[in-house]
GUKE-251831 format. One record per residue: residue in one letter; x, y, z of N, C-alpha, C in turn. Coordinates in pm, whole numbers, plus 50000, padded with zeros to 5 digits. Example, Ala and Ser with C-alpha at 12.3 -4.5 7.8 and 13.67 -1.06 7.14 Angstrom:
BEGIN
a513194943150780512304955050780513204967050780s512854977550708513674989450714512905000350787
//
This chain:
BEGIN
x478585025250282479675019550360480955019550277x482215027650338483095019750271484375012050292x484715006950179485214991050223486464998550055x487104987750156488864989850070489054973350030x489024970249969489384950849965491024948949928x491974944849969493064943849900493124931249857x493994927249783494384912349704495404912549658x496054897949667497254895249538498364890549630x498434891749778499354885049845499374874049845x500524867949891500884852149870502344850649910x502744836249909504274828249940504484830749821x506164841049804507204839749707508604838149722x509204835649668510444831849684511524843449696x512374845749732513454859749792513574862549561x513704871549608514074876449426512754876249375x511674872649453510684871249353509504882549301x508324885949272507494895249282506504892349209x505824904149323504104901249339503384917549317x501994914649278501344927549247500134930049345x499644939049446498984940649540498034947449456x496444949849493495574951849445494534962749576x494244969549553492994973749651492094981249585x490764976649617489974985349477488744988549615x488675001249594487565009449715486245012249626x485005014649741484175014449707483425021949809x482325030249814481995035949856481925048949952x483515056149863483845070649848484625075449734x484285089049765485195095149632486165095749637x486535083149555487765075849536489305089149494x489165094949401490465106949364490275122349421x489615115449577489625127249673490825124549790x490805109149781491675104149923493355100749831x494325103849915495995099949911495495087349938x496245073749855496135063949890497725056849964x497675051250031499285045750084498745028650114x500135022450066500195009850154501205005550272x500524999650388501225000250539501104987450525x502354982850622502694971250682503084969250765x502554955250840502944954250960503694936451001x504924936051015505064923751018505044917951147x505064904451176504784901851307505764907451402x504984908451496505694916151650505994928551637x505974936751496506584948551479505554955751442x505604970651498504174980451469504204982051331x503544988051285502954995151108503925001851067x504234998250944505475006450863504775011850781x505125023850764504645033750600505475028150484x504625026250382505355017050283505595026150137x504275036850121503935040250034503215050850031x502945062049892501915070749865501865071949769x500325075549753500055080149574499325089049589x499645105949527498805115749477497205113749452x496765121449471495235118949394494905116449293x495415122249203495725123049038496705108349008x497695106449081498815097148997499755102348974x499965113149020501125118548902502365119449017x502115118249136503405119049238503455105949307x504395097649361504415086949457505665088849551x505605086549669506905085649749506665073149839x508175066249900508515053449941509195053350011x509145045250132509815042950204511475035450145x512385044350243513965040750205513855025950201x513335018350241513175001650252513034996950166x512165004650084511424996149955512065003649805x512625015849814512765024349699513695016949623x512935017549506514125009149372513434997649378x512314992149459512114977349442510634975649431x509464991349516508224986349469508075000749389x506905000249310506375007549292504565011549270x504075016949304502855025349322502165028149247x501045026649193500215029649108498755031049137x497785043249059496395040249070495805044148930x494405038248927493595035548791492565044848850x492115056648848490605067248927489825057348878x489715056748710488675051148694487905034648742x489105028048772488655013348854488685015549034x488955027349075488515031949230489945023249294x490945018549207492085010049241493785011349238x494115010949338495805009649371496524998249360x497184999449312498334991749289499654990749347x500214974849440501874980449434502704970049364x503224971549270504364961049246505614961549310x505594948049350506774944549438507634935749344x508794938349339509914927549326511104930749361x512084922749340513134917949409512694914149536x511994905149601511114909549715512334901049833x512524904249936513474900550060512534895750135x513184884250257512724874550356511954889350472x512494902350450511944910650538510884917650492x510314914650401509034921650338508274914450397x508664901450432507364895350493506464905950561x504854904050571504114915050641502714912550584x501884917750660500694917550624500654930550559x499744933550443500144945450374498494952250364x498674962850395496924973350443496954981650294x496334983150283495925000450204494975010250274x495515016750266494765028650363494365044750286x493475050750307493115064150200492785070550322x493535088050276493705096750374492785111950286x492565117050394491955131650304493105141750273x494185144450352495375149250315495465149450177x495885166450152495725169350022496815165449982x498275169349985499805160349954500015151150038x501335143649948501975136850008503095143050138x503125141350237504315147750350504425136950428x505235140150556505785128950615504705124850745x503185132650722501815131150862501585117150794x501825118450638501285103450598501805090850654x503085090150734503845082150776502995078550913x502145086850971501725083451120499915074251091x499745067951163498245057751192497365067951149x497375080051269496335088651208496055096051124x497215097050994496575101850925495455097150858x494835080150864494305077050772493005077250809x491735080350720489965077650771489975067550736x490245056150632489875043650634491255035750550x490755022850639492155009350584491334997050551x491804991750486491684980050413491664964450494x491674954650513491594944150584493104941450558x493524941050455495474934350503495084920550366x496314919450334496734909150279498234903050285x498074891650280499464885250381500514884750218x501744891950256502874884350203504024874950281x504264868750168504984861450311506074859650185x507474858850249508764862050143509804849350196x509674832850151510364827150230511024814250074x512104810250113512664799650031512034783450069
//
């Protein structure tokens, strides 16, 4: 079975930052593009993020560029996003999702590209 767990969301303060976590299990983990999506209330899924198979490429949404950045460990099966400077509009529940798509392109931006997502972890960005 596999299962994506994310972690590390929480209440922070505007300026503040946080480190998202998703560590997969039960596929071959530096076969899948990993991305993190969000969705804040009332509003559909935003593409937030991508990471290469390897690590060695990431691309970001104009929203976030300059403020998160992307990371993965093959050997801990785990992604990473650091967030800071974080704004009252990041609020969102935040997914990780792994795609078979060999690059990063802009199919990664749509629902279907992904075979499996993660349960969500809540940020919430308030004073």
């Amino acid at each position: 079975e596999v299962q994506l767990q994310a972690s590390g969301g929480g209440l922070v303060q505007p300026g503040g930052s946080l480190r998202l976590s998703c560590t997969a299990s039960g596929l071959h983990f530096n076969a899948y593009v990993m991305s993190w999506i969000r969705q804040a209330p009332g509003k559909d899924f935003e593409w937030v993020s991508s990471i290469s198979r390897d690590g060695d490429g990431a691309s970001y949404a104009d929203s976030v560029k300059g403020r998160f950045t992307m990371s993965r460990d093959n050997a801990k099966n785990t992604v990473y996003l650091q967030m800071s400077s974080l704004k009252p509009e990041d609020t969102a529940v935040y997914y990780c999702a792994a795609s078979t798509t060999r690059y990063i392109s802009s199919y990664l931006r749509t629902e279907s590209a992904y075979d499996y997502w993660g349960q969500g972890t809540q940020v919430t960005v308030s004073s």
